[in-house]
N, CA, C and O atoms as a Tinker XYZ file with bonds, in Angstrom:
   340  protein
     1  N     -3.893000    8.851000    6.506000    73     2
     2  CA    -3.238000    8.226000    7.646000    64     1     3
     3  C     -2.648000    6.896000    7.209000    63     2     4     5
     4  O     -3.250000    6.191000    6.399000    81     3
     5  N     -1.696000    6.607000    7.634000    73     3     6
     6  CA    -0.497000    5.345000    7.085000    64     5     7
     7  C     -0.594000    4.611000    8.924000    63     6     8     9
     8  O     -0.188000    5.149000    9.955000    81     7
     9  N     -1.348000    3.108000    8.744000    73     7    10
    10  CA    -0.984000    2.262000    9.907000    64     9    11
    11  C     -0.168000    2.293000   10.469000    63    10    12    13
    12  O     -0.194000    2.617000   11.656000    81    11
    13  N      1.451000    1.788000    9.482000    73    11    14
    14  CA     2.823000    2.048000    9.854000    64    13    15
    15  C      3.267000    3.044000   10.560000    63    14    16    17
    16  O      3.620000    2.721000   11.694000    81    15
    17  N      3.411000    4.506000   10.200000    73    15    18
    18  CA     3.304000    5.124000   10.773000    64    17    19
    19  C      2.899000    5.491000   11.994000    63    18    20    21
    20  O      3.704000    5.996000   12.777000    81    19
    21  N      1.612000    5.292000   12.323000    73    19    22
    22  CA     1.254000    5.492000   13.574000    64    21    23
    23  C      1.616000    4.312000   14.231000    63    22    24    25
    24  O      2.027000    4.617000   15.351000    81    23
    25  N      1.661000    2.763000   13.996000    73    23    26
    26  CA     2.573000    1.805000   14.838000    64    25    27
    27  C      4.225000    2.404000   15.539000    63    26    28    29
    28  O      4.658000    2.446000   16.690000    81    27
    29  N      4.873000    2.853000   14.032000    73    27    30
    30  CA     5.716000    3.586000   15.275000    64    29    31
    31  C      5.769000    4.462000   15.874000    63    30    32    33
    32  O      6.710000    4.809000   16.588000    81    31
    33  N      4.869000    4.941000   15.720000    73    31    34
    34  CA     4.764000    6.256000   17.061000    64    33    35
    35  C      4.124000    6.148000   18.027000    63    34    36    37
    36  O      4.196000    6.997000   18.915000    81    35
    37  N      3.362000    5.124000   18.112000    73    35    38
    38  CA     3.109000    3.916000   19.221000    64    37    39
    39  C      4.354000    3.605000   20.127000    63    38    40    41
    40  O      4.636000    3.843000   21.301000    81    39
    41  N      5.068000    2.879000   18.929000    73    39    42
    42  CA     6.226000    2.175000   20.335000    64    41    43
    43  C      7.002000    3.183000   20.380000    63    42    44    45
    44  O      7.896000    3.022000   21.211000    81    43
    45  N      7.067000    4.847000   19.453000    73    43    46
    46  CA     7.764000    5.404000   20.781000    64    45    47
    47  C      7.415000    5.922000   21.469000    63    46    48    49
    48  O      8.083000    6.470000   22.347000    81    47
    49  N      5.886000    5.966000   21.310000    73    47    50
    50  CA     5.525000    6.677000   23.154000    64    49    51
    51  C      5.616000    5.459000   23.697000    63    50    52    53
    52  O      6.202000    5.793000   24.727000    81    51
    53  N      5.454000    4.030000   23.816000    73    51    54
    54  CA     6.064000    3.267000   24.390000    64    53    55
    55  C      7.621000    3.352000   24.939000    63    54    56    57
    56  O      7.904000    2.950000   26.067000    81    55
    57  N      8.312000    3.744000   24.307000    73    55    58
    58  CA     9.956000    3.481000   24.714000    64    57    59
    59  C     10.418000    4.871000   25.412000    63    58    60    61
    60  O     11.404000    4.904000   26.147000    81    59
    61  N      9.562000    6.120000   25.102000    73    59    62
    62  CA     9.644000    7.096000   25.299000    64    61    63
    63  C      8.837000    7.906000   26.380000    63    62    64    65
    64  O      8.844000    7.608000   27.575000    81    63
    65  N      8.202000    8.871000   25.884000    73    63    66
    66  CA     7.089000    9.423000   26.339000    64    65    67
    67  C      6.367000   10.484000   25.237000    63    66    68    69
    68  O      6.906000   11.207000   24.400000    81    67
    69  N      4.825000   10.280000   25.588000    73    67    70
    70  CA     3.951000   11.102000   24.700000    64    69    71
    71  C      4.411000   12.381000   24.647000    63    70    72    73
    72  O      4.232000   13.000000   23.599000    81    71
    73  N      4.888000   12.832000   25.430000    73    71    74
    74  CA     5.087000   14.786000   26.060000    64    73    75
    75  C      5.871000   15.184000   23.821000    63    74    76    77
    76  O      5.755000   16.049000   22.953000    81    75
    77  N      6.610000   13.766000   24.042000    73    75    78
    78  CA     7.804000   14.527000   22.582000    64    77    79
    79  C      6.493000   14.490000   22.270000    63    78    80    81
    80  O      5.870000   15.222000   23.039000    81    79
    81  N      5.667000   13.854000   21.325000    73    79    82
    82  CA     4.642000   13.365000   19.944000    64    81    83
    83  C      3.706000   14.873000   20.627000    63    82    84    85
    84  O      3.715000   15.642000   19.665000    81    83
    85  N      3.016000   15.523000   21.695000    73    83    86
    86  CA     2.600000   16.944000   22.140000    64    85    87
    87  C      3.426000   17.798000   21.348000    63    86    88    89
    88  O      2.939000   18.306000   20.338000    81    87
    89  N      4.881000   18.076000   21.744000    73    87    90
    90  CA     5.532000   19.539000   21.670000    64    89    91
    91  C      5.898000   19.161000   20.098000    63    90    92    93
    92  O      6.332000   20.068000   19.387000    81    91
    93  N      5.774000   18.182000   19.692000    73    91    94
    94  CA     6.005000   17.945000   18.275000    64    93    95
    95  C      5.241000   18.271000   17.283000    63    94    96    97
    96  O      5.585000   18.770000   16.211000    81    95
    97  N      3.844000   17.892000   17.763000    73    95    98
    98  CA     2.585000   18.664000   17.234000    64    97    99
    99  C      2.587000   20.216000   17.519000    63    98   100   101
   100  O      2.388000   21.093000   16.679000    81    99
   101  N      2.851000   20.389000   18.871000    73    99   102
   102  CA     2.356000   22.017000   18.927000    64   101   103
   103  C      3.555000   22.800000   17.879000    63   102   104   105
   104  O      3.462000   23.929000   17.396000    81   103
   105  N      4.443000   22.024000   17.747000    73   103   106
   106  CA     5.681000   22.974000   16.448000    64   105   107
   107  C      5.226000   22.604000   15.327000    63   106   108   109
   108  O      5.234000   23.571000   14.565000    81   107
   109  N      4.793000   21.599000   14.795000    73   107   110
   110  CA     4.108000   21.651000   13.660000    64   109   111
   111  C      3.439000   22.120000   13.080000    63   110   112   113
   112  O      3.367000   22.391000   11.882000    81   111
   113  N      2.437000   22.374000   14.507000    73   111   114
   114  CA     1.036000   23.236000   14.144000    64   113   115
   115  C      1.484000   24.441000   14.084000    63   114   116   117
   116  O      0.960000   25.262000   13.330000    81   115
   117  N      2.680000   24.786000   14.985000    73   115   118
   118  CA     2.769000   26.183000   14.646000    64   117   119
   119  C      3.773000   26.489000   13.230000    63   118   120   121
   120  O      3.957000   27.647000   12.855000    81   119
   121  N      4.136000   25.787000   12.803000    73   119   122
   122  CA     4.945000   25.764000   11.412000    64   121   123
   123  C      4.052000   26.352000   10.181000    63   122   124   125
   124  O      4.440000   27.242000    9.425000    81   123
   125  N      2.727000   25.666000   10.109000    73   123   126
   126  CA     1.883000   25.918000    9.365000    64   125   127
   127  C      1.410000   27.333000    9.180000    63   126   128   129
   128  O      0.660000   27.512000    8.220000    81   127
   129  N      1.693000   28.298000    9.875000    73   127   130
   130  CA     1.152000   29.683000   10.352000    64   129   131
   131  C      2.283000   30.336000    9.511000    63   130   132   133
   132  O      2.240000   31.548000    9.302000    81   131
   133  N      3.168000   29.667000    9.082000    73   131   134
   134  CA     4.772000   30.201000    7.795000    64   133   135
   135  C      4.041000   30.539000    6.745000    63   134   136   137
   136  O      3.317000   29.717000    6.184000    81   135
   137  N      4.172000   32.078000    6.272000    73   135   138
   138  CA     3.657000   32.398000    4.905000    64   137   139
   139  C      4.503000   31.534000    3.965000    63   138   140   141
   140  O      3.859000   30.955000    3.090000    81   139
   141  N      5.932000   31.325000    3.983000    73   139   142
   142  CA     6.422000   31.025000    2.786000    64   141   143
   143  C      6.291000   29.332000    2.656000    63   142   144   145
   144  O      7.045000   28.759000    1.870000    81   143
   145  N      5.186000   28.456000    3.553000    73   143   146
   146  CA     5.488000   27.391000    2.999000    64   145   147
   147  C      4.390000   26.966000    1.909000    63   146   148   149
   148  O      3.208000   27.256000    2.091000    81   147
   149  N      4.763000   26.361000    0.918000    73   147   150
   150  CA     3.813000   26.140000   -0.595000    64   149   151
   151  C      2.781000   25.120000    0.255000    63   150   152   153
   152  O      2.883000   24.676000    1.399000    81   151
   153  N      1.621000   24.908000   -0.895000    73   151   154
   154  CA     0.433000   23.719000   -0.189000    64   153   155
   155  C      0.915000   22.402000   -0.396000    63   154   156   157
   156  O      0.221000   21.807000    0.429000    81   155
   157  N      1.581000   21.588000   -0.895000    73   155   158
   158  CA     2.374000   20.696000   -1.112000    64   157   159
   159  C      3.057000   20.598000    0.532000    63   158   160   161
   160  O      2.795000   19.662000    1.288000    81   159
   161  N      3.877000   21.635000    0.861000    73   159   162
   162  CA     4.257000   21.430000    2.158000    64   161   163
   163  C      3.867000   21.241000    3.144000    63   162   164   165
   164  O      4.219000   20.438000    4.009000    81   163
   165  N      2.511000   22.518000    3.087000    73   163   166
   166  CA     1.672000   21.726000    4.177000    64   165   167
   167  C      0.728000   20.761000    3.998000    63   166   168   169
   168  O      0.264000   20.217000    5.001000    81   167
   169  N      0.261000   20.363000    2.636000    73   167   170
   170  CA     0.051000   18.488000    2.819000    64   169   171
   171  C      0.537000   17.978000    3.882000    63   170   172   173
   172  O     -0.060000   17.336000    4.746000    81   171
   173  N      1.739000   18.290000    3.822000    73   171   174
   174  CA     2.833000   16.844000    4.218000    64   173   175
   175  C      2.771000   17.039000    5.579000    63   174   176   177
   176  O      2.410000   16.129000    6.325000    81   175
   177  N      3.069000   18.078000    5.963000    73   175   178
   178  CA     2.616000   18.512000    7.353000    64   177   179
   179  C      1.461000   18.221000    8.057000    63   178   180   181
   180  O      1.475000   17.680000    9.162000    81   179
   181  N      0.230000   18.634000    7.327000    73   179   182
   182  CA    -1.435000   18.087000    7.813000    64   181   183
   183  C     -1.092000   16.364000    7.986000    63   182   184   185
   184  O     -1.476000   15.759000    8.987000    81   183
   185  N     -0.443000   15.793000    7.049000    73   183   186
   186  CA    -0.716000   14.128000    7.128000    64   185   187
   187  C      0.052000   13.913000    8.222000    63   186   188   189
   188  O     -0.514000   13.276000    9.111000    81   187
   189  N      1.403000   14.320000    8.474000    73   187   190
   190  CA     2.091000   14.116000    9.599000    64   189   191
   191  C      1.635000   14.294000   11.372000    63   190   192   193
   192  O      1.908000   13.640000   12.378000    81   191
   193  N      0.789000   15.570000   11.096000    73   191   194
   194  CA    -0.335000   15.561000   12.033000    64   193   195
   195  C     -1.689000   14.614000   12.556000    63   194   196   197
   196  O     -2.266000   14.413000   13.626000    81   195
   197  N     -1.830000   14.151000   11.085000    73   195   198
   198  CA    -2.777000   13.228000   11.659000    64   197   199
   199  C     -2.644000   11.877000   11.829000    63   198   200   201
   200  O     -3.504000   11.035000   12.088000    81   199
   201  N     -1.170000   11.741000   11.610000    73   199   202
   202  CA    -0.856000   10.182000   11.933000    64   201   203
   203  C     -0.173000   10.511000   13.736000    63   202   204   205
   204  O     -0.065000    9.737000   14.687000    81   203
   205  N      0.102000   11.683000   13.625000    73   203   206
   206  CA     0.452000   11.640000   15.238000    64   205   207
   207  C     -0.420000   11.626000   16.623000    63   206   208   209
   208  O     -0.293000   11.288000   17.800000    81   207
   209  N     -1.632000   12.355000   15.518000    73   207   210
   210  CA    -2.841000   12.507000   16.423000    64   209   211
   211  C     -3.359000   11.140000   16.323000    63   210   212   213
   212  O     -3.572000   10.525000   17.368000    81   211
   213  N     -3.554000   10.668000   15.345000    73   211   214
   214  CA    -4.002000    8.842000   15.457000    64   213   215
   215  C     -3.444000    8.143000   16.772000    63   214   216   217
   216  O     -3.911000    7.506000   17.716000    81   215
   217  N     -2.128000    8.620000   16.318000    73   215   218
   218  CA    -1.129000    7.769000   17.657000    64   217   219
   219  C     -1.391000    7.817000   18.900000    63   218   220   221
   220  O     -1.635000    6.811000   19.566000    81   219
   221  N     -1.368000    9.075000   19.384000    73   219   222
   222  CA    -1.718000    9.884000   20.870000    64   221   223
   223  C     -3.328000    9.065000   21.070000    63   222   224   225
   224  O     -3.612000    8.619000   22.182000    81   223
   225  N     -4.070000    8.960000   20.189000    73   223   226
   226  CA    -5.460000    7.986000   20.524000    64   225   227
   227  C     -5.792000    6.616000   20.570000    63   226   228   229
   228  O     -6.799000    6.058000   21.005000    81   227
   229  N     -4.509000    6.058000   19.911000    73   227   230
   230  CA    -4.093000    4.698000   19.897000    64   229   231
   231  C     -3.468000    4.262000   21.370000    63   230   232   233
   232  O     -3.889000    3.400000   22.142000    81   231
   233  N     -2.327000    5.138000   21.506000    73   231   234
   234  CA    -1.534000    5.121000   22.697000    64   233   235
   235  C     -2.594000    5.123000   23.935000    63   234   236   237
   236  O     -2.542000    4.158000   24.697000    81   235
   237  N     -3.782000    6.393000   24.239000    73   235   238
   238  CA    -4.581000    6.622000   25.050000    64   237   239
   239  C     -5.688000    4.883000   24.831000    63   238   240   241
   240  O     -6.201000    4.292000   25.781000    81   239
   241  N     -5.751000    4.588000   23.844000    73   239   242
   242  CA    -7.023000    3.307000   24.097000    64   241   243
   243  C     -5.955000    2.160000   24.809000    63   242   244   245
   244  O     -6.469000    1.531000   25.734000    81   243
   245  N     -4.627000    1.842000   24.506000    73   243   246
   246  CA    -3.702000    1.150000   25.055000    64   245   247
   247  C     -3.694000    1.055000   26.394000    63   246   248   249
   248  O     -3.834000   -0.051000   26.918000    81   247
   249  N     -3.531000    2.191000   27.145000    73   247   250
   250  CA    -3.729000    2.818000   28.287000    64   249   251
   251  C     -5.086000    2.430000   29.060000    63   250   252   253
   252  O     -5.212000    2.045000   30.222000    81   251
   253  N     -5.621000    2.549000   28.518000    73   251   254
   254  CA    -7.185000    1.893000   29.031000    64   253   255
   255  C     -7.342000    0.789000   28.881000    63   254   256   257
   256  O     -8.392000    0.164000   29.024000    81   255
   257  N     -6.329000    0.406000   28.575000    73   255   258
   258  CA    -6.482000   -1.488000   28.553000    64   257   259
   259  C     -7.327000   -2.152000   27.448000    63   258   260   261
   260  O     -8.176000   -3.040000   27.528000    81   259
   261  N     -6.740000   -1.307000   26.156000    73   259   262
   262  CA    -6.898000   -2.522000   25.096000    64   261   263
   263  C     -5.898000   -3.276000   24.550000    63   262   264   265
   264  O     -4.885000   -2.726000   24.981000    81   263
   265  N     -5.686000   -3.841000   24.130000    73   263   266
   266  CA    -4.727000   -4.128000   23.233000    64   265   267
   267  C     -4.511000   -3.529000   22.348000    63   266   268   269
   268  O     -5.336000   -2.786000   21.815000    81   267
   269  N     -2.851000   -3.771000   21.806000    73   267   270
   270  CA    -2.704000   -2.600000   21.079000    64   269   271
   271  C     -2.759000   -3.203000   19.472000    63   270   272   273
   272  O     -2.942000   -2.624000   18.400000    81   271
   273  N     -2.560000   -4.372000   19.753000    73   271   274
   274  CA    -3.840000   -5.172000   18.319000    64   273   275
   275  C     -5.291000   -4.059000   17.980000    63   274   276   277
   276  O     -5.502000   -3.125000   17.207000    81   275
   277  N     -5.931000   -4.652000   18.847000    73   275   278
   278  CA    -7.343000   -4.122000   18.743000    64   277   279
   279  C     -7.525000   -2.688000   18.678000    63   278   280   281
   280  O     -8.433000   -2.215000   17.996000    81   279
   281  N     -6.328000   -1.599000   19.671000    73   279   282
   282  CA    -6.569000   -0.325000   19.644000    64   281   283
   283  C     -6.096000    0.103000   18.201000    63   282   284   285
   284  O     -6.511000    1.225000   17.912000    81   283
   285  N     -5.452000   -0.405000   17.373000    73   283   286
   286  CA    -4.731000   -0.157000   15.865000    64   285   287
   287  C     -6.065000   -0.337000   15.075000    63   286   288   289
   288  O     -6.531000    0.495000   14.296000    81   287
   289  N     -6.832000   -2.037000   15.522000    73   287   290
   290  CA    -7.673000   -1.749000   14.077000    64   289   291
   291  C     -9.084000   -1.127000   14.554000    63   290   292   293
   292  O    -10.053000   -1.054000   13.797000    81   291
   293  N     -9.091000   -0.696000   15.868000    73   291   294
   294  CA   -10.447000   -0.076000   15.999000    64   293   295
   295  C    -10.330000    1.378000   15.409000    63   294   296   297
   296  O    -11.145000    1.924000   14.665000    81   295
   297  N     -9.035000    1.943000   15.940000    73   295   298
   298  CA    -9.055000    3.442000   15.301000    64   297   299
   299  C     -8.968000    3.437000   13.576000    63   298   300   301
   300  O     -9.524000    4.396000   13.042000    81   299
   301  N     -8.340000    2.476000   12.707000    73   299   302
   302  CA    -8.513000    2.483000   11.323000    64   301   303
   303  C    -10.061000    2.090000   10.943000    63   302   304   305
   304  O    -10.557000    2.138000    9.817000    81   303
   305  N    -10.810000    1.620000   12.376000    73   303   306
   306  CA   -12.256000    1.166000   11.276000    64   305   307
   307  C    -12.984000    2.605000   11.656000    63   306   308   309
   308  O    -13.798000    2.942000   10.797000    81   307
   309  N    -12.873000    3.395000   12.616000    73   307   310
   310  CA   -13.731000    4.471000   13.026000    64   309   311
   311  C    -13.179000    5.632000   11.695000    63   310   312   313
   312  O    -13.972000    6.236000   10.973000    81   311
   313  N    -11.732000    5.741000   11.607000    73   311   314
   314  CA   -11.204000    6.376000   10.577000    64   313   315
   315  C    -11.724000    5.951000    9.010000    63   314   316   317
   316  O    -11.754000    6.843000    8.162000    81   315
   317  N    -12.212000    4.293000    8.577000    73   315   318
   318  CA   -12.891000    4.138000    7.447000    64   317   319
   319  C    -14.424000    4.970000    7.484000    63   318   320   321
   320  O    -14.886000    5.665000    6.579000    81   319
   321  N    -15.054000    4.665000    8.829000    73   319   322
   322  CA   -16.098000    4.543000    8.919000    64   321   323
   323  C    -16.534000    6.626000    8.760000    63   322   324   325
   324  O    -17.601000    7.180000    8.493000    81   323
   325  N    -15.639000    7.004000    8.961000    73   323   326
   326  CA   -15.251000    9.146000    8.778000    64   325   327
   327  C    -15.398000    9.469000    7.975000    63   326   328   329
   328  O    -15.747000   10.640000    7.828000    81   327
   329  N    -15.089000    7.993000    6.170000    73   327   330
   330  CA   -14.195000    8.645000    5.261000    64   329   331
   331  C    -15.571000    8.074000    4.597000    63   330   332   333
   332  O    -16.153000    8.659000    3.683000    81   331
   333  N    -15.962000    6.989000    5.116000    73   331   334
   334  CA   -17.642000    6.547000    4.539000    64   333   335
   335  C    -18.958000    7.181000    4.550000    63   334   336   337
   336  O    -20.020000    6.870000    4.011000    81   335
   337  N    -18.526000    8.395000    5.492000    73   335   338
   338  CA   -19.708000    9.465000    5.534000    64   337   339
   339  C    -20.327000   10.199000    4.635000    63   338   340
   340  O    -21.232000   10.960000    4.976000    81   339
């Protein structure tokens, strides 16, 4: 997962709406189900997924009234704290 990344997909469900960063995932996810794509491709795909899914949980703690300071570095410390297991 790349901070950057999920910052902007922050402000565009800010400028936007979450519904795109949903139907964006559900085509992604369904992309992956392609016999002909190599594992390299879907790397790129899995990471793209999980910086969107970061987002959609960033966006949702925003929503609940955190800041979106604090909702950025709480989800990167729960995400260290995954990778520290």
């Amino acid at each position: 997962m790349r901070l950057p990344i999920i910052k902007h997909f922050v402000q565009f469900i800010d400028e936007n709406d979450e519904d795109f960063l949903l139907e964006t995932i559900a085509t992604l996810e369904d992309l992956t189900l392609c016999d002909a794509l190599k594992d390299q491709e879907i790397d790129v795909i899995g990471e793209l997924l999980s910086n969107l899914y970061g987002a959609l949980e960033v966006a949702n703690d925003i929503k609940e009234g955190t800041s979106k300071r604090d909702a950025l570095n709480g989800f990167m410390q729960r995400v260290i704290k995954s990778i520290d297991r």
